[in-house]
N, C-alpha and C positions, 0 to 999 in steps of 0.2 A: 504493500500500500504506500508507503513511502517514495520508494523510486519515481511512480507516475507522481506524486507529489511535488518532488523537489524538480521532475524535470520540467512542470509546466508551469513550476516557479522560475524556474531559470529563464525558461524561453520569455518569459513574461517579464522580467529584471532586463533583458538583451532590448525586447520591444521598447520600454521603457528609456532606457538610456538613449537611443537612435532615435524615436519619438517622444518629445517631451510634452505635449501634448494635441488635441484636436478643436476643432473647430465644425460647428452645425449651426444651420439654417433654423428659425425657430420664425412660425407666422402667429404675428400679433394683432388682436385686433384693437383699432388706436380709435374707431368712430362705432358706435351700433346704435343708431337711432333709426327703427322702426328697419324700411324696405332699404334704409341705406347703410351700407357696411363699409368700414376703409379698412385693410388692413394691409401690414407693412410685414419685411422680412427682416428678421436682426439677427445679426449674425454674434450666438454666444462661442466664450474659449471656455473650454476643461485644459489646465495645466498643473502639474505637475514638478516637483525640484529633481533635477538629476539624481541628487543624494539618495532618493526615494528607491529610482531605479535598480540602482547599487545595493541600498539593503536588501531587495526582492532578489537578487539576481545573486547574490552573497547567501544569504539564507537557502536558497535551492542547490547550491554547491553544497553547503553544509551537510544538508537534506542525503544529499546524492551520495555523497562520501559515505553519512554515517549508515544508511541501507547498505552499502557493498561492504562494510563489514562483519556482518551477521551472515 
């Protein structure tokens, strides 16, 4: 159970460091009065510290090492 643990910790620590975060379209409605609707697109960020990546990606080595000793 471990193994597949730490390895899609790892993969996900690697993604992480290479992407530091994303960016999505999100539609807002800025007017709703009655048959008339305005709405707008805003563009939000999810971001993340590199550090972050590094502890994910450090913790799933850990992971990985300490299953192939048993």
């Amino acid at each position: 159970m471990n193994k597949p643990l730490g390895l899609i910790l790892t993969i996900l620590g690697i993604a992480m460091l290479v992407w530091t975060g994303f960016t999505y379209t999100k539609k807002e409605k800025i007017v709703d009065a009655g048959p008339i609707q305005i709405s707008a697109d805003k563009e939000k960020n999810v971001n993340w510290p590199p550090y972050v990546g590094g502890i994910v990606l450090i913790a799933g080595v850990v992971i990985l090492v300490g299953s192939k000793k048993k």
